[in-house]
C-alpha atoms as one frame of an Amber mdcrd trajectory, in Angstrom:
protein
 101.697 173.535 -17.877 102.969 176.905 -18.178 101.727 179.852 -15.814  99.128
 182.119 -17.384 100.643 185.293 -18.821  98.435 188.388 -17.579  97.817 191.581
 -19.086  98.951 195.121 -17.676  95.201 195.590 -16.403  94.510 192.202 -14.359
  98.271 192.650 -13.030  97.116 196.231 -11.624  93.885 194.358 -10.648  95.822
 191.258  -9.126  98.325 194.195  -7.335  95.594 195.598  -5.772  93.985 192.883
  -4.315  97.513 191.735  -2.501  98.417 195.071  -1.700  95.513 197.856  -1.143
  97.293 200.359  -3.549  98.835 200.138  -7.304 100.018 203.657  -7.019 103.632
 203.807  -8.899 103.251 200.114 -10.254 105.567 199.047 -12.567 106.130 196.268
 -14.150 109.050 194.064 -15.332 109.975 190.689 -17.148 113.049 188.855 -17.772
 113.217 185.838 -20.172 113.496 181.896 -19.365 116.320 180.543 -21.468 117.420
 177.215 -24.386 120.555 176.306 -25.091 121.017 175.637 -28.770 124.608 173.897
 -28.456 127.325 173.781 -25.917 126.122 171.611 -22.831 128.042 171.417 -19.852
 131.082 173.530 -20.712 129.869 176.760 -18.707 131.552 174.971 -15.893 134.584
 174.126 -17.650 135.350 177.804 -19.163 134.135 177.132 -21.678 131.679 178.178
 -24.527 127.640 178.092 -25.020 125.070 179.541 -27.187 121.686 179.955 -25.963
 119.047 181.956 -26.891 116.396 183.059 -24.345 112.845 182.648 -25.093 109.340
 184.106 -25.429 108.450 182.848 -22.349 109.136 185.090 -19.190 108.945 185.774
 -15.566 106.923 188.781 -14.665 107.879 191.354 -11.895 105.120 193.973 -10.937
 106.625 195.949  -7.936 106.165 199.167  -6.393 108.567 200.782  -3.866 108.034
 200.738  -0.288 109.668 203.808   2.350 110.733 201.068   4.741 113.203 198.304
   4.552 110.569 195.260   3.986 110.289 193.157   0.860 106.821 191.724   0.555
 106.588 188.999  -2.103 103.525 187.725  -3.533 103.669 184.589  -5.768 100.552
 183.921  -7.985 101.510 180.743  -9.034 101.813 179.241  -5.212  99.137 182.374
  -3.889 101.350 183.318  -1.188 102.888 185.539   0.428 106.388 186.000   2.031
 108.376 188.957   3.922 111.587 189.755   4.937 113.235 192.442   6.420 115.960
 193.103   4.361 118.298 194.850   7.222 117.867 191.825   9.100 121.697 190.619
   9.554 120.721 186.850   9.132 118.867 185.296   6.395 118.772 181.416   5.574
 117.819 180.065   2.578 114.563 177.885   3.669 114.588 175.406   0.297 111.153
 177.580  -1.267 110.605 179.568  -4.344 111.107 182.773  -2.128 114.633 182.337
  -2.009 115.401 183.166  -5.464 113.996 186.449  -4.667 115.668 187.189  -1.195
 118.845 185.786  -2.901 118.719 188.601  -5.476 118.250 191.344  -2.881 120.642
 190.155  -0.511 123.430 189.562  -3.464 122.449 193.704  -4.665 122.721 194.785
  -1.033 126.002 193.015  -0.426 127.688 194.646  -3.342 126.441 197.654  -2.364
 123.601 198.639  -4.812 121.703 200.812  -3.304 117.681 199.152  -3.109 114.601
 200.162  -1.260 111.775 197.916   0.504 109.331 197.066  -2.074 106.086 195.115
  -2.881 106.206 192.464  -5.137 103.761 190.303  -7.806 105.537 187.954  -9.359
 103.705 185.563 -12.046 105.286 184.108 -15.236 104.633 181.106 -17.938 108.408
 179.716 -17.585 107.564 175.539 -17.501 108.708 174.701 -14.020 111.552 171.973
 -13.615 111.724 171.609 -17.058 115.220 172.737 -18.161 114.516 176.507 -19.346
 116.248 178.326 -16.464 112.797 179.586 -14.483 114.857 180.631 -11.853 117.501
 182.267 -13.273 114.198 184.260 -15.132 112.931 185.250 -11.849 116.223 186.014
  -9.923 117.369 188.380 -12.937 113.078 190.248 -12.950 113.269 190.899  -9.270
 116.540 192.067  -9.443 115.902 194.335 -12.276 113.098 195.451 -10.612 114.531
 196.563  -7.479 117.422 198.599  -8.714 114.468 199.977 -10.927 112.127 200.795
  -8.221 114.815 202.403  -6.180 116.232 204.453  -9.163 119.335 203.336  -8.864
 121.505 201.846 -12.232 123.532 198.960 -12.514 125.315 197.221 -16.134 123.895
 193.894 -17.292 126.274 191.729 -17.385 126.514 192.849 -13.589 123.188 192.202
 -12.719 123.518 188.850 -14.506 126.994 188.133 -11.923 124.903 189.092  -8.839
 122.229 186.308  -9.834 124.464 183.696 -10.585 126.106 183.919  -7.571 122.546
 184.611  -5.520 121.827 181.120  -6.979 125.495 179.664  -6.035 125.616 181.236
  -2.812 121.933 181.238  -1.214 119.801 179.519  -2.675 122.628 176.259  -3.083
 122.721 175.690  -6.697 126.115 175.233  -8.380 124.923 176.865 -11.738 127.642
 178.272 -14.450 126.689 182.074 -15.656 124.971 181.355 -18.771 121.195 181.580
 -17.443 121.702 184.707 -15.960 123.398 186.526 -19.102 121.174 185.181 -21.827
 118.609 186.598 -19.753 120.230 189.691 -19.451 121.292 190.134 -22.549 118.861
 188.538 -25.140 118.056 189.482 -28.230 115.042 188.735 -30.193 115.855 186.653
 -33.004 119.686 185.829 -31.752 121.109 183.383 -30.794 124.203 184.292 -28.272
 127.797 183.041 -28.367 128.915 183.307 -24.955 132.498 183.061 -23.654 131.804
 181.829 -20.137 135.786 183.111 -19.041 135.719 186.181 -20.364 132.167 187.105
 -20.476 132.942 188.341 -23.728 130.235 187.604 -26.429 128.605 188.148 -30.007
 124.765 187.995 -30.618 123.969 186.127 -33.804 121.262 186.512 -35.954 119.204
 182.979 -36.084 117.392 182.703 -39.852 113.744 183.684 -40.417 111.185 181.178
 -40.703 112.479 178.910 -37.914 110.929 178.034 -34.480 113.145 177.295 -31.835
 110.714 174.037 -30.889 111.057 172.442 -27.098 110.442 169.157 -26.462 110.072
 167.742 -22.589 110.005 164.401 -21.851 108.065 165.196 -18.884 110.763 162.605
 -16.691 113.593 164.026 -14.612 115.487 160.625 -13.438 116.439 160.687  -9.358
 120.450 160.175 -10.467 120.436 163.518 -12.452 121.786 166.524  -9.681 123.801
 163.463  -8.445 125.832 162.424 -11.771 125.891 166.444 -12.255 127.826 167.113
  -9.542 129.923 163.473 -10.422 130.476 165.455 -14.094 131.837 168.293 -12.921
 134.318 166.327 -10.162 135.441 164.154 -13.457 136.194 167.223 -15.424 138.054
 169.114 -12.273 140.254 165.300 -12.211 140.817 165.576 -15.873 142.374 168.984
 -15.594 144.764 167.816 -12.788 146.000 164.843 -14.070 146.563 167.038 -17.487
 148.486 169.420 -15.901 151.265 167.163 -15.547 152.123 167.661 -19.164 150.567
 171.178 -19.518 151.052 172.901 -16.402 149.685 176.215 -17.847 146.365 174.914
 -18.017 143.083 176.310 -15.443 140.336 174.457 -17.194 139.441 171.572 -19.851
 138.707 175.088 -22.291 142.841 175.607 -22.437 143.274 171.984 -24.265 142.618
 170.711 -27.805 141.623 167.290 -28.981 145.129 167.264 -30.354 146.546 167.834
 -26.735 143.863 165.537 -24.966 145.304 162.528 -27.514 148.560 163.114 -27.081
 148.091 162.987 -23.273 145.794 160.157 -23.289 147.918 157.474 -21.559 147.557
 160.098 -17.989 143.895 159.634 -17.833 141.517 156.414 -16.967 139.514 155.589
 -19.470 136.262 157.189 -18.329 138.216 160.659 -17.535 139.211 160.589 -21.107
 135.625 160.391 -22.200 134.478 163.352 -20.126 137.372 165.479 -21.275 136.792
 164.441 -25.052 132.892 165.533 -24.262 134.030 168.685 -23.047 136.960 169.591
 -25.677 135.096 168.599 -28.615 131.939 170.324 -27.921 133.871 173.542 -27.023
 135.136 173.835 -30.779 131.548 172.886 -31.700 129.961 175.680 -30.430 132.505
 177.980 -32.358 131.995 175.844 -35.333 128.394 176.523 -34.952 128.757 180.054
 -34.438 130.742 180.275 -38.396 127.953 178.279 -39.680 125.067 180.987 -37.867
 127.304 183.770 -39.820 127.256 182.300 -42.919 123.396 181.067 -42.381 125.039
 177.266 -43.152 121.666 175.608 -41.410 123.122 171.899 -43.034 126.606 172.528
 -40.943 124.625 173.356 -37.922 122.120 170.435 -38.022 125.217 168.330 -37.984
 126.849 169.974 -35.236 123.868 169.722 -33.023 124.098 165.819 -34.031 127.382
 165.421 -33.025 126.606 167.411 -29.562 123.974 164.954 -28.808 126.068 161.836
 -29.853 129.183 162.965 -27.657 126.646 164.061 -24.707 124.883 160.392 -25.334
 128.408 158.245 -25.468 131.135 160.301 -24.034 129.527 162.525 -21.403 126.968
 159.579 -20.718 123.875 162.276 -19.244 121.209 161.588 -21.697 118.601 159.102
 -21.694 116.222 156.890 -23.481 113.790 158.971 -23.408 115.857 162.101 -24.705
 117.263 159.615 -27.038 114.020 158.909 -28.828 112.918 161.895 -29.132 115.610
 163.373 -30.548 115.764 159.772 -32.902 112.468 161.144 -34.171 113.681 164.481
 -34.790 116.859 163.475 -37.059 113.998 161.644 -39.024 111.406 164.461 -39.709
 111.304 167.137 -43.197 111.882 170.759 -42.026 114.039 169.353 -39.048 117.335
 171.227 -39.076 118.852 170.002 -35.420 117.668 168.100 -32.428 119.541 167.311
 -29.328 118.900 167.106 -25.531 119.534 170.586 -23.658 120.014 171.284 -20.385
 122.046 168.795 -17.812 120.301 165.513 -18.963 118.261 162.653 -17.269 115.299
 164.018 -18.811 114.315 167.029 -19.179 114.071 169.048 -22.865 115.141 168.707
 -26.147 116.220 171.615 -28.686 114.866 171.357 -32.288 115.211 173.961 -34.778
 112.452 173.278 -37.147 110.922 175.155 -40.572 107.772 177.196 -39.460 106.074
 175.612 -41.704 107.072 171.932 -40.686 106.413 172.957 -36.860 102.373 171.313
 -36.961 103.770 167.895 -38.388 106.483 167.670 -36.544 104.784 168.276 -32.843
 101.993 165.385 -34.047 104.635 162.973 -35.132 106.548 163.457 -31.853 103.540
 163.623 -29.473 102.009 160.266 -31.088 105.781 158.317 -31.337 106.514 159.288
 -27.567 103.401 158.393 -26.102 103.376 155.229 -28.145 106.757 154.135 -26.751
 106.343 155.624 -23.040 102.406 156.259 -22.575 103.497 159.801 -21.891 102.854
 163.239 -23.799 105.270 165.568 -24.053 104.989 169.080 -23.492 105.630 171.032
 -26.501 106.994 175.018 -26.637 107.043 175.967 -30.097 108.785 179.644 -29.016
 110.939 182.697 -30.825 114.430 183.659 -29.379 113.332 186.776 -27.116 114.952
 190.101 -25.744 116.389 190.177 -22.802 115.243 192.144 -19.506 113.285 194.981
 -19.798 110.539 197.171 -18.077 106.837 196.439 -19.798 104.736 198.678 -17.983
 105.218 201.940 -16.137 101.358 202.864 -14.181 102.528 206.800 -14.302 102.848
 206.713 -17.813  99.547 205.480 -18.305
């Protein structure tokens, strides 16, 4: 279950206890994120639209005169420290090196941070799919260049994360986590141009929760077949360059190109490009239907996403597959489809507030019927992005 989210006063209190002083505590949060539509294009150049969520990692720091980072984890209740003018650091596979990562990434592109002390708590669901770490690599950043009065753009921070995680701590993630928590809005979704970085918040209608659904199963073949996806996609691009040599990534062809040029790929190469390609103009399709609130166009859309992710892209599961099947079924269901890299993990639904109590007891009771597991359910609201929530010397 989710970590406890603590008030201003038992963070001071929790502060003090670690640290002997709250003097100059402030605090900061940065959200976890969902992706409504546009799975596993980031890597390919292509598009996505998440939206973060009400559920955050929490940051309560104060600055330190020398060069140490103390880091105090309430979840795990422990603490780690480095020595951040130390020439070596090595990532040691442990949830401190999302933080070290961030500091190390500022200091290496010369943003200027202090030594500080560090709470960090949170309510992100761990492992499930809604970008925890990318939440608490984008707080602690924040929170540094905060605490050291120094200023740095968004979408900067949100570069320095991403390739914190890509570099340090290992993980081969695309860009989106890290902007949508940057850049968040509450009740937006976000159309995100993962070349460009260009991108257009868009306004998600009223009276509809952005409902998670985790399967609670994350099969052992998932970070393998990942890593397999994005080697088939990188294959598909060469062997299409043959008869479109201007072309960097899957995001420079259309289905009309990817038919014509059909007869260069294998068979299963085709699929993964058609995945990729197909869901690319989906996410723009769904980003029309957002601006003309068309919630029918974008139920179907999401459909379709799932369907291609299911057949073509071959990462879901039967698990994500019934619970989705469920979903299609229910009144005041508007989409359903797996999110995140597949295996297991969560499923996006965006369902009527006022269908959002039938809808979690149908799927609770169907799942555990078929798999003698219950889901974990996040009924949530899309969220703003980073921010400071509490400054002690203003109180």
């Amino acid at each position: 279950m989710p970590n406890p989210v603590f008030q201003s006063t038992q963070l001071e209190n929790l502060f003090l206890q670690q640290f002997g002083s709250c003097d100059g505590l402030r605090v900061f949060q940065a959200p976890g994120r969902v992706n409504l539509i546009g799975e596993h294009t980031d890597y390919n150049d292509g598009f996505v639209m998440p939206a973060a969520i009400d559920f955050q990692t929490s940051v309560a720091g104060t600055r330190r005169e020398d060069s140490s980072l103390a880091v105090y984890s309430v979840l795990f209740d422990e603490t780690r420290t480095f020595d951040l003018t130390k020439g070596t650091h090595l990532p040691q596979r442990h949830w401190s090196d999302y933080v070290l990562g961030a500091a190390l990434e500022l200091r290496r592109a010369g943003v200027p941070i202090s030594g500080a002390n560090l709470l960090v708590s949170g309510n992100v669901p761990l492992g499930s799919g809604l970008s925890s770490s990318a939440s608490l690599e984008m707080a602690t950043a924040y929170a540094l260049v905060s605490l050291a009065g120094s200023n740095i753009e968004l979408t900067q921070l949100a570069v320095l994360c991403q390739r914190a995680e890509n570099e340090f701590v290992g993980a081969r993630c695309g860009i989106m986590d890290q902007f949508i928590s940057a850049h968040g809005r509450a009740g937006h979704a976000l159309l995100l141009d993962c070349r460009s970085l260009q991108h257009e918040l868009l306004p998600l209608p009223a009276g509809i929760s952005v409902v998670i659904c985790n399967t609670m199963v994350k099969h052992e073949l998932a970070s393998g077949e990942y890593n397999a996806r994005r080697r088939e996609c990188e294959q598909g691009v060469r062997l299409l360059q043959a008869a479109m040599p201007g072309i960097r990534a899957l995001r420079d062809v259309t289905t009309a190109q990817l038919s014509r040029s059909a007869e260069l790929l294998p068979e299963v190469i085709f699929r993964r490009c058609r995945h990729v390609i197909t869901e690319n103009a989906r996410v723009l399709s769904a980003a029309t239907a957002l601006r003309n609130s068309d919630l029918a166009s974008l139920g179907r859309l999401m459909r379709s996403s799932h369907e291609s992710l299911r057949d073509d892209y071959e990462v879901s599961c039967s698990e994500l597959d019934f619970l989705v099947e469920i979903a299609w079924q229910l009144k005041g269901v508007i989409g359903a489809r797996m999110t995140g890299g597949g295996f297991g993990g969560c499923t996006v639904n965006l369902v009527e507030d006022n269908a959002v109590e039938s809808f979690l007891t149908r799927v609770k009771g169907e799942y555990h019927s078929r798999f003698g597991i219950i889901p974990e359910t996040y009924a949530t609201r899309a969220s703003d992005g980073v921010s400071e929530t509490y400054n002690h010397a203003s109180h």
